[in-house]
N, C-alpha and C positions, 0 to 999 in steps of 0.2 A: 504494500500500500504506500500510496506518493506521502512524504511528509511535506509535501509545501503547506503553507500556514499562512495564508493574507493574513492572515488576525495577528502573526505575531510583529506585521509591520507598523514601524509609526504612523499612526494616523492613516489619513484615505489618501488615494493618488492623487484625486481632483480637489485641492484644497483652496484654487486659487481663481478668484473669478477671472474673466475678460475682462480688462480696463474698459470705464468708457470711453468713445472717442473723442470727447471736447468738441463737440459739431463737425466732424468730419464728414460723418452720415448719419443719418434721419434718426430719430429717436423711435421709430418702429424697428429699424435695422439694433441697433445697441441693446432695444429691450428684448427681441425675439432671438440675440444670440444670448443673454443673460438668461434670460426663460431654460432654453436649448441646456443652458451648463449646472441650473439647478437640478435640471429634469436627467443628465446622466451621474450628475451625485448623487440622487436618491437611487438609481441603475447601481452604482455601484454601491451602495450599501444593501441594496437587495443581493446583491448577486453574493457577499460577505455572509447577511445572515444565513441565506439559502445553503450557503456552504458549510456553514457551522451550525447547522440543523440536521443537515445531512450526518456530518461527521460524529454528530452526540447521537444521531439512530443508530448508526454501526458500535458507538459503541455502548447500547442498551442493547441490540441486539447480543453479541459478546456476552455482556454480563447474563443476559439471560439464560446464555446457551451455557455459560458453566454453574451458575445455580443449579439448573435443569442435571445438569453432567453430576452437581456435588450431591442433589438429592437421591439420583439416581444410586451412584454409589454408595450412599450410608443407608440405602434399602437392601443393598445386595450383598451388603458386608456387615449387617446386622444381626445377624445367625438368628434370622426368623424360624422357626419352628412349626406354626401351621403352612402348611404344604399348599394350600390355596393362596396365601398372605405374600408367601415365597414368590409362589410364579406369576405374581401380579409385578410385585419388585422385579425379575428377571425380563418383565413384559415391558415395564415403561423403562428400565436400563437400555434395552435393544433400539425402541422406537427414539432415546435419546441419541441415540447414538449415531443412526441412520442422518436423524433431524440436522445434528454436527454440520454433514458436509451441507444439507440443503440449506442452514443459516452464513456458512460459508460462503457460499452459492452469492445469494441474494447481497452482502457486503462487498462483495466484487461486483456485482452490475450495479450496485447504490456508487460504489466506486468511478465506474468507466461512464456511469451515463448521467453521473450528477456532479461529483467532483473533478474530474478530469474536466468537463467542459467548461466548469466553473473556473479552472484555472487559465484558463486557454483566455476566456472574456478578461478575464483580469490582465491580462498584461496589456490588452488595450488602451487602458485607463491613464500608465500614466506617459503614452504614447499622447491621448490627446489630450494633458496639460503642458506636456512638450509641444504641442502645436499650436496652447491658447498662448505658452508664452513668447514663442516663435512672433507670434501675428504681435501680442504687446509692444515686443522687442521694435516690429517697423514702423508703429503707433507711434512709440514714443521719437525714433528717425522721423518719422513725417514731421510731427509738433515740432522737432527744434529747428528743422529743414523751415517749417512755415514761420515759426519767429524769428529766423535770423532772414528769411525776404523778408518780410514785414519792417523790421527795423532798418534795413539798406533799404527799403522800399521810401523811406521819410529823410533821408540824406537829401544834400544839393545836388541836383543832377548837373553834374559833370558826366565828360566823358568816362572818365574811370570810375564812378560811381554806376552809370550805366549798366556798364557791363556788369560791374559785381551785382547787378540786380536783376539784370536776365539769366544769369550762371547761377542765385539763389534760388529763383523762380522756377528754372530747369531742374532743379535739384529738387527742388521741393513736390513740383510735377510727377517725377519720376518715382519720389519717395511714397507719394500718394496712391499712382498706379498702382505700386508692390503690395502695399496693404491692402487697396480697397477687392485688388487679388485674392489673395489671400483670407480673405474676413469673406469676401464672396464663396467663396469654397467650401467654409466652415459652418457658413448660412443652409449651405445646402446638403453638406457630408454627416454633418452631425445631428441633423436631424432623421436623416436616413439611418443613420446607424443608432437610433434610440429605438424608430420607428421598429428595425425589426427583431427588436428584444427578444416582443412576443414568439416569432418561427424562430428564435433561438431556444428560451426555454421552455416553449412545449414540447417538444419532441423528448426534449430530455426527461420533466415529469411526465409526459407519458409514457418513456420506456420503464421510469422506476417503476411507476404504479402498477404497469403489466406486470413487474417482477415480484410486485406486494401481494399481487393477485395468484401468480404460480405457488409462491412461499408459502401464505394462508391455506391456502388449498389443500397444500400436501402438509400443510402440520393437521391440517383439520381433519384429512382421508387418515392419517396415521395414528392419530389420537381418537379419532372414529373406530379402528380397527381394532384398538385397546381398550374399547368399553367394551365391544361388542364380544372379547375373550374372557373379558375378565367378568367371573363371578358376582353378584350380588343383584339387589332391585335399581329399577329403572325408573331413577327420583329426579324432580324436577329441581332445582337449586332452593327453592321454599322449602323443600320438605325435605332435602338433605340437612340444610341447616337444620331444622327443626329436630330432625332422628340425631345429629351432634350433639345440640342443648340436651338431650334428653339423656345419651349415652353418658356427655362430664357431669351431668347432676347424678346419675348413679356412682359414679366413681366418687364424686365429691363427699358420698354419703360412707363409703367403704372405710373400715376402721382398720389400719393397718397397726400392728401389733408385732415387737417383738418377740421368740421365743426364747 
């Protein structure tokens, strides 16, 4: 089993919003990519818990399976003596045992088809806060590119004032291009790639579930197949309990005595 661990990393990938642009572009453009990077922060805290949801069922599954194991054995090494008592212990030891590989089973495809993908989407993450700060980075080049024309833009036009103010202008131009590039792409990437979360993780819950669905089934045909050997009446859970209460009130009454 993979030990990777998002959870043991500091904090979430996506920590850092998109700067605003300072009027660069419209304030539908700035608020719909702010929206966009709230909406795969909470993506990736799903995709965290989902993981560590998973990983605490395997390992309840686990504990389950060696209770199930530890009961089994202090039945069959209890030196029962009624001979029907016996092969009821020798009966659930077997169907434990079998049960082993098929909880096996079901922790490997909780594995392959819930954790393994989980990880794969996570490295995503801090892929596109590498990208929100990539776009910052030319955000912040455009702004100083447009403050420094703006201030040659109020000098005495001279010749040589001129030109350093079409060479700002140019600069600044081009600076603007690269961002408004780039923030366009991320307008349109990043939405797509939230959009299709969804045909990412259904397939995966619904390979678990199919696997929940095999697992139940054959603990329930096998544990089926253990009442149906085993000796006694055919009580509903009300009226088990009830013949219980009845049976520790008789013992409770029993006077045990040295001799």
């Amino acid at each position: 089993m993979s030990t990777w661990n998002p959870l043991k990393k500091a904090g979430a990938q996506l920590n850092s919003k998109p700067l605003l642009s300072q009027g660069l572009l419209s304030h539908d453009e700035d608020r719909d990519l702010e929206m966009t990077f709230v909406r795969l922060q909470d993506m990736e805290e799903n995709t965290k818990k989902l993981y560590k949801e998973v990983r605490r069922y395997e390992d309840c599954l686990a504990n389950l399976q060696k209770t199930e194991e530890k009961l089994a054995s202090d039945l069959v090494n209890s030196s029962l003596e009624d001979p029907e008592l016996k092969a009821v212990g020798e009966e659930y030891s077997s169907v434990v045992y079998q049960l082993g590989h098929t909880t096996g089973d079901l922790a490997q495809l909780a594995q392959k088809t819930v954790v393994d993908p989980m990880k794969k989407l996570t490295t995503e993450f801090p892929q596109i806060q590498a990208a929100v700060k990539r776009r910052d980075m030319l955000l912040t080049e455009c702004l100083r590119c447009q403050q420094k024309w703006e201030k040659l833009a109020k000098l005495e036009r001279t010749g040589g004032n001129i030109v350093k103010v079409e060479q700002a202008k140019r600069s600044y131009q081009l600076a603007k291009e690269d961002f408004e590039k780039v923030n366009r792409l991320m307008l349109l990437e990043l939405p797509q790639f939230y959009a299709r979360r969804i045909d990412y993780f259904q397939p995966c819950l619904q390979a678990l579930i199919r696997s929940q669905v095999d697992y139940y089934g054959e603990t329930t045909r096998q544990f089926s197949n253990l009442v149906n050997v085993c000796p006694g009446e055919d009580l509903t859970d009300q009226q088990f309990e009830k013949n219980l209460e009845k049976q520790m009130s008789e013992i409770k009454t029993l006077s045990i005595v040295g001799s």
